[in-house]
C-alpha atoms as one frame of an Amber mdcrd trajectory, in Angstrom:
protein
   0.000   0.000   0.000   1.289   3.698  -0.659  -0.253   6.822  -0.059  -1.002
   8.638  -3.546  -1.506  12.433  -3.890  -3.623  13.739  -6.276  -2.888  17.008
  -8.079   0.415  18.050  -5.671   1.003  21.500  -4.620   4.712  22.322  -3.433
   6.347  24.953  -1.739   9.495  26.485  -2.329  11.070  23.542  -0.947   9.591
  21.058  -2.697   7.290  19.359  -0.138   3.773  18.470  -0.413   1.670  21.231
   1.068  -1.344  20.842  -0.488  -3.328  18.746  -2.693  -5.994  15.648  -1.904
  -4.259  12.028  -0.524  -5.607   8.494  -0.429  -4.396   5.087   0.210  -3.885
   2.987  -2.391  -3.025  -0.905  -3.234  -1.069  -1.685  -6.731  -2.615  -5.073
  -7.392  -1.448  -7.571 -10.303  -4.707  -8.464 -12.853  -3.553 -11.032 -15.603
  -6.982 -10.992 -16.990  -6.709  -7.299 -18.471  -5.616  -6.947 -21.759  -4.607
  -3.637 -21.864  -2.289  -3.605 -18.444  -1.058  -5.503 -15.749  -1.432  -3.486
 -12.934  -4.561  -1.994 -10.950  -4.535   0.858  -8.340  -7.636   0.262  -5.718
  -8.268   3.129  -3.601  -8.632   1.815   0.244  -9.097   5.040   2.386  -9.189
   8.544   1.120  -7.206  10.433   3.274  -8.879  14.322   2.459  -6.730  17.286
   1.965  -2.968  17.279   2.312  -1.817  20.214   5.352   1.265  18.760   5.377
   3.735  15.522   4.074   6.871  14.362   4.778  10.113  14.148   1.812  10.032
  10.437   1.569   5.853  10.683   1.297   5.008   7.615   3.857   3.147  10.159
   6.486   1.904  12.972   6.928  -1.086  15.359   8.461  -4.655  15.548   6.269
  -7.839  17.135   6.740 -10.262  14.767   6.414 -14.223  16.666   6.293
């Protein structure tokens, strides 16, 4: 599982200050003819206030 950010906004820096997060699961589908892999969302995570450099945690506000 990884945490995936949708549409990023960075600061100067070039951390993650903004944008919306969930958790997702990369899952192998032989089956599929047109790819291999498959993203399944398991918990969205809401808005991103804040996420570390190496983007395994962080602080979201969730409505």
């Amino acid at each position: 599982m990884f945490i995936k950010v949708h549409r990023p906004k960075k600061n100067e820096e070039g951390l993650i200050v903004g944008g919306s997060a969930y958790v997702a699961q990369s899952s192998y589908d032989k089956g599929v003819e047109s790819g291999y892999s498959r993203q399944t969302i398991i918990e969205r995570l809401g808005r991103v206030a804040e996420m570390s450099s190496d983007r395994k945690s962080g602080l979201f506000l969730s409505c």
